[in-house]
N, C-alpha and C positions, 0 to 999 in steps of 0.2 A: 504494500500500500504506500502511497506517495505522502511524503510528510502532510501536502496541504489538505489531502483527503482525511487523515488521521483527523487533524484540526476539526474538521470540517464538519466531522461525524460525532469526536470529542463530547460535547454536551449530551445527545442520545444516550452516548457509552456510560459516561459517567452519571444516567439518573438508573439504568438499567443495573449496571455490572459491580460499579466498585463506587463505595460509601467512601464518601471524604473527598471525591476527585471533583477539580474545580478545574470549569472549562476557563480558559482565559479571556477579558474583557476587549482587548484588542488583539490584532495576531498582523504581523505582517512577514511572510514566509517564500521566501527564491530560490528557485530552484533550479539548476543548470536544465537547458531546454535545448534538448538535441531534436530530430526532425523527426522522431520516435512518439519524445512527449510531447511535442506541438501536436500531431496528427491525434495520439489519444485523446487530448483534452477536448476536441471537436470533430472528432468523427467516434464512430464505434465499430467494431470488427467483430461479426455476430458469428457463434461456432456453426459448421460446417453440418450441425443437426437440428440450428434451431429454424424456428419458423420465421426469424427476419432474413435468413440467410435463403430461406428456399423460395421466398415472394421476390427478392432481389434478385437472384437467381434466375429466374423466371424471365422477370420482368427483362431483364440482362440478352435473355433469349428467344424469350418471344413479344418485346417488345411493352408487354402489360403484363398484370397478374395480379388477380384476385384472392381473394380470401373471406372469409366469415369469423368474427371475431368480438369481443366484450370488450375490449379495449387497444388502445390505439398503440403501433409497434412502436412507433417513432417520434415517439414525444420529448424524447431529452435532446435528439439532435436528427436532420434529418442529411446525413450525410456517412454515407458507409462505405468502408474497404472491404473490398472482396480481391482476393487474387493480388495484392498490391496495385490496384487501381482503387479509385475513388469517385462513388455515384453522388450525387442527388438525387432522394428520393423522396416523388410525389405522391402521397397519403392524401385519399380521396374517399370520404364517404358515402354510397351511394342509395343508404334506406337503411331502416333498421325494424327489427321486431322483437315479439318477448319469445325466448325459449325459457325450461327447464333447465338448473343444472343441481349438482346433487356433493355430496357433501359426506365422508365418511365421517363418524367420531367414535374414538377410543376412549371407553374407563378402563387405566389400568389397574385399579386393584377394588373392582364390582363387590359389595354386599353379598351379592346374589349371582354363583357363576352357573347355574343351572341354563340350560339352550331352553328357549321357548321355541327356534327356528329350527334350530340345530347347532352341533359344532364342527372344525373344521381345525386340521394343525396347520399351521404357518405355511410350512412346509407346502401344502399343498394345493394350497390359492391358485388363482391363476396368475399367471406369470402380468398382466396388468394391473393385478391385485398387489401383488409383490411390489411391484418397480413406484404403486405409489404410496405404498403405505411401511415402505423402507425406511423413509426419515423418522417414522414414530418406532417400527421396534430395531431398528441397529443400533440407536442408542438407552440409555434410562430413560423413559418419559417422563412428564413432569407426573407429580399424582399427590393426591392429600387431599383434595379437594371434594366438595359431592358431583354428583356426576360425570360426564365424561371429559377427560383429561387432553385433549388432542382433537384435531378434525384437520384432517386433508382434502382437499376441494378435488374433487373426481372434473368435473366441468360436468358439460351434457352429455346426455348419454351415445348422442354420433359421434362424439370423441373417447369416448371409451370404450366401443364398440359391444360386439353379442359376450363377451367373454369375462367378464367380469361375476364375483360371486354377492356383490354387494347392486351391484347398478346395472339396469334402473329398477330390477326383480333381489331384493334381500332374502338369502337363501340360507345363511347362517347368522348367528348374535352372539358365537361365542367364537374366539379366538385361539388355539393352542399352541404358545411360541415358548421353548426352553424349560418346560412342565409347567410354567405360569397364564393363567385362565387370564383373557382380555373379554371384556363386553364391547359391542361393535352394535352399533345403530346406523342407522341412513337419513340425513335431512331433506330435501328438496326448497327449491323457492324457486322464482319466475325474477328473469335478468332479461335485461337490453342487450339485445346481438344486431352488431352490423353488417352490412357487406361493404368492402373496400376495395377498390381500382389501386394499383402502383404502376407508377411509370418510373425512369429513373434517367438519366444523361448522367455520364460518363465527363467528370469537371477533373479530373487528373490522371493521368497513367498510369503514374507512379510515386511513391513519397518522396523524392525529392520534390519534383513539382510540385506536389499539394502542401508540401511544407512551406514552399517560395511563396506561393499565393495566399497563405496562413503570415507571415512576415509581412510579405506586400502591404497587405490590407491594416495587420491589426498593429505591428509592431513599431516601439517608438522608444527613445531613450530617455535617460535620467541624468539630466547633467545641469551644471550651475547649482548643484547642492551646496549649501553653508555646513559648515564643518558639523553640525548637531545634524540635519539632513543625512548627510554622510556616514555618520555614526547607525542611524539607524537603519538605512541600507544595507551595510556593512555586517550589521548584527542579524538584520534578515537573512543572508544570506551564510550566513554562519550558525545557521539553528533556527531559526527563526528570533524577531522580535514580537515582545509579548507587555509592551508598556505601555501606557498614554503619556503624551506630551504635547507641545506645541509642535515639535520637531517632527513626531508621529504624525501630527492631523496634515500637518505641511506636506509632507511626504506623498500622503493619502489623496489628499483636492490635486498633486500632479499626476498621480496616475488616476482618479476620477476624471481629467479633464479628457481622456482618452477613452477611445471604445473597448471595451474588455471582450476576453473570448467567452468569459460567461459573467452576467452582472444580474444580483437580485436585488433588494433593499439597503441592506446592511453586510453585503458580501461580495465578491467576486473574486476573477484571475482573469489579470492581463498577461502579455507577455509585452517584456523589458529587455533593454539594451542598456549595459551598465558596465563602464572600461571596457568596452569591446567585447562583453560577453552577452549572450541573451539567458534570458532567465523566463520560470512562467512565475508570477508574482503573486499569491494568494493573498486578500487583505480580507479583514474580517473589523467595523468602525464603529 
């Protein structure tokens, strides 16, 4: 993980994981930006099995490519590598409607481990059964509570297809994993599903180029610093800086006056030119 993501997430972590941890009030953090981390920071590179990669793909080949979906693939950036080239792609939605989707939930340590449905060992699920309710028994689940302890979102039942022993027909309620008895229930509810059109153009070939035109556009330097200026650059880049001052907010309104590669209220990264080096700059104000 990139120090500025750490940062970034920092507050989440510390109300979840660990007592006593105090996110910091300011943060300004530089990081050497080679044409690596410029390209991550504003594109994404989706794995070779997910479903952004197979609508790109597509679209890559046959010009468009459709899908049916609850939410939208390309919201955090719309700009992906595949192959070391670089698309833009065009997310279009063309209608929506209500389906079903359904919902496993595990109690791991049931009152009552008696099957009203029946029972079934682990083991012998169906192999769709398995691959999604793998994250609840490969590790300890959570448990102590009443009722059930976990729930894994199946989706709709086209996406789960005939094989399943839970969805959309519940054929067991008891679980048999490691000689310990699970209770397994089924939810359902009614969701928004859309259809969506991609197009995509092809804006770089390769990272070098898409890095150049990532620099072009966004990149700009840090110079005419006063020696306190300087200092806190200096300490960004050395760990980050984590103070408020004059010197900090000074710093801050310079690279605000700039377009960032991601900018929200009281946050962003730009990328910076500082003695000849480039950096991606995380400020948090």
């Amino acid at each position: 993980m990139r120090r500025r993501e750490f940062l970034a997430t920092g507050t989440a972590l510390c109300s979840i994981a660990v007592a006593g941890c105090a996110h910091p009030d300011v943060v300004l953090d530089m990081d050497d930006a080679s044409s690596d981390d410029i390209a991550y920071e504003v594109s994404m590179s989706p794995d070779p099995g997910s479903e952004e990669y197979r609508v790109v793909t597509s679209a890559i080949e046959n010009g468009s490519a459709t899908r049916s979906g609850r939410y939208d693939l390309f919201d955090r950036t719309d700009t992906v590598r595949v192959d070391d080239a670089f698309y833009a792609v065009t997310e279009t939605r063309l209608g929506s409607g209500e389906v079903t989707v359904y919902e496993v939930l595990v109690d791991v340590d049931p009152d009552d481990t008696s099957p009203d449905r029946g029972e079934i060992r682990y083991d012998d699920l169906p192999a769709t059964d398995r691959e999604r309710l793998d994250v609840v028994f490969s590790e300890d689940p959570p448990s102590g509570q009443d009722g059930y302890d976990a729930g894994v979102s199946y989706g709709t039942a086209e996406e789960v297809g005939n094989g399943s022993a839970f969805v959309p027909e519940q054929r067991y309620d008891i679980v048999v994993h490691d000689g310990d008895r699970y209770r397994v229930g089924v939810e359902s509810r009614d969701a928004n599903e859309s259809e969506y059109r991609y197009e995509v153009t092809r804006v770089a070939p390769d990272l070098s180029t898409f890095a150049d035109q990532v620099r072009d556009r966004y990149l700009f330097a840090l110079t005419g610093l006063s020696d306190a200026e300087r200092s806190v650059v200096e300490g960004a880049i050395d760990g980050g800086h984590f103070e408020d001052s004059d010197a900090f907010q000074s710093v801050i309104d310079r690279i605000r006056d700039h377009e960032g590669l991601n900018e929200d209220d009281f946050y962003g990264t730009w990328l910076v030119a500082y003695e000849g080096d480039e950096y991606l700059a995380y400020a948090e104000w």
